[in-house]
C-alpha positions in Angstrom: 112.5 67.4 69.5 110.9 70.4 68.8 112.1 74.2 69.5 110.2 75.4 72.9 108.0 78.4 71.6 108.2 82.0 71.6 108.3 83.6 75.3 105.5 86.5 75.3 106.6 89.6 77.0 109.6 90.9 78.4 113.2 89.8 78.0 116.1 91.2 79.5 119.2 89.8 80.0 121.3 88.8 83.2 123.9 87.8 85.2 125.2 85.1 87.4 128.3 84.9 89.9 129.2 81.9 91.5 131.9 83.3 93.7 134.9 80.4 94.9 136.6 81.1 97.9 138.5 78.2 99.5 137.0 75.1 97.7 133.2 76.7 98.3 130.3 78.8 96.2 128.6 81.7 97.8 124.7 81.5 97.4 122.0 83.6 98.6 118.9 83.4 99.9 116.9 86.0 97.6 114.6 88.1 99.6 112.0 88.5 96.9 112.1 85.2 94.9 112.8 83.2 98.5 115.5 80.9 97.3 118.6 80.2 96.9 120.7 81.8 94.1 124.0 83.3 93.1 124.6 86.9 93.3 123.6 88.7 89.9 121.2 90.8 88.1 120.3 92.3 84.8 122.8 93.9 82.5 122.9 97.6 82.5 122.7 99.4 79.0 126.3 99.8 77.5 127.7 96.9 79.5 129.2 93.3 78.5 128.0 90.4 80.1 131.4 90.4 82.1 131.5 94.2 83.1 128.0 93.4 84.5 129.1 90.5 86.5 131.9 92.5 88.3 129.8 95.2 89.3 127.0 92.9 90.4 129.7 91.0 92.4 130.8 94.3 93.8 127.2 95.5 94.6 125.8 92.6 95.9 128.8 91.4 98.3 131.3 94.1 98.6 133.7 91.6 96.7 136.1 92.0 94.0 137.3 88.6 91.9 139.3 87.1 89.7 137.8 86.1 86.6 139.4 82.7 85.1 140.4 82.7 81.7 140.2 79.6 79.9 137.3 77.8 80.3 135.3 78.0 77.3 136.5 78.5 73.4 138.6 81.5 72.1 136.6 84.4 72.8 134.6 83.4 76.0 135.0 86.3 78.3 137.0 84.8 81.4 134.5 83.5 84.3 132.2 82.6 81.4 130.7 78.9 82.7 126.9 78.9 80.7 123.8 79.9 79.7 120.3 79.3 80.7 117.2 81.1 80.1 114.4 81.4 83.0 111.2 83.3 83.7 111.3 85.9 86.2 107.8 86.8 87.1 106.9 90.2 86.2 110.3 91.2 84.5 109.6 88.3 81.7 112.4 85.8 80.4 115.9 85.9 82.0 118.3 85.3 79.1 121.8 84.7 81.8 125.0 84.3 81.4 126.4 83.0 84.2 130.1 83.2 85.4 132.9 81.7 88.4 134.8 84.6 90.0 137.9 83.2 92.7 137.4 85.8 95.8 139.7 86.1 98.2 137.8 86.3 101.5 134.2 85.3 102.8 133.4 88.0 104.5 130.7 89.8 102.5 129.4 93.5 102.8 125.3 93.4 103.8 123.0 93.4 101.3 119.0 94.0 101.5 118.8 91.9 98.3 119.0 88.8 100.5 118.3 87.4 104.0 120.8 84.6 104.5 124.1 83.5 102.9 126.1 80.2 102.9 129.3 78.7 100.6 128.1 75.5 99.3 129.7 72.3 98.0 128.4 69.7 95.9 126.2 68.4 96.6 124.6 71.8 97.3 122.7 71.4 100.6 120.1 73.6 100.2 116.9 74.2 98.3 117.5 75.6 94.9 116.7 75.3 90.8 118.4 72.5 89.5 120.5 74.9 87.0 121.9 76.5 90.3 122.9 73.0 91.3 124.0 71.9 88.0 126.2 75.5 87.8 127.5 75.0 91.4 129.0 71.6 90.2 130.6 73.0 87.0 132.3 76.2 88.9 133.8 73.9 91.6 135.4 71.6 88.7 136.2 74.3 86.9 138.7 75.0 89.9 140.5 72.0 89.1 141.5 72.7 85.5 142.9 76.6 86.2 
């Protein structure tokens, strides 16, 4: 197999936070891309992948969470589940970490980044990239090894 070429343009990279709250994942409906998504966002200068994550949690929901250690090899910040790359339009490719946060409540702050909310299970029953799916699914089974 060969490597996928170059991406033109701009690359910036970004976050992911598939919030848990009582056996469930919080997804979106993004108002501009019109689907269903995790909250996140792109990394600010001077900030890890993680500090990123918290504030976009905090931003986009009004939540704070607790990030699991553990999951990956020594080193991986906690929450840390993957990585995928994606375009996004005008702001070029996506390079995304993308992290589990344990919330406490779901009772979210408004955003005007979204129109809709619901906590999903697997299978997700809504309309959404297959990586969201496929992230979904590894955040709800990464509850049952903490």
């Amino acid at each position: 197999m060969s490597p996928p070429a170059p991406w033109p343009g701009r690359r910036a990279f970004s976050v992911s936070v598939f919030a848990r709250c009582r056996g469930r994942v919080l997804l979106v409906r993004h108002r501009r891309l019109a689907t269903w998504l995790p909250a996140g966002g792109e990394i600010e200068a001077g900030e890890t992948p993680l500090e990123a994550a918290r504030r976009e949690l905090r931003e986009e929901t009004g939540l704070t969470g607790v990030f699991p250690a553990g999951l990956g090899v020594d080193g991986t910040p906690p929450g840390l589940i993957g990585y995928e790359e994606h375009p996004a339009g005008s702001k070029g490719l996506h390079m995304n970490f993308a992290f589990v946060a344990d919330v406490a409540t779901r009772e979210l702050r408004a955003c005007d980044e979204y129109t809709a909310v619901r906590w999903v299970g697997d299978p997700v029953p809504v309309e959404c990239p297959v990586n969201v799916r496929q992230l979904v699914r590894l955040a709800l089974l990464a509850a049952r090894t903490d």
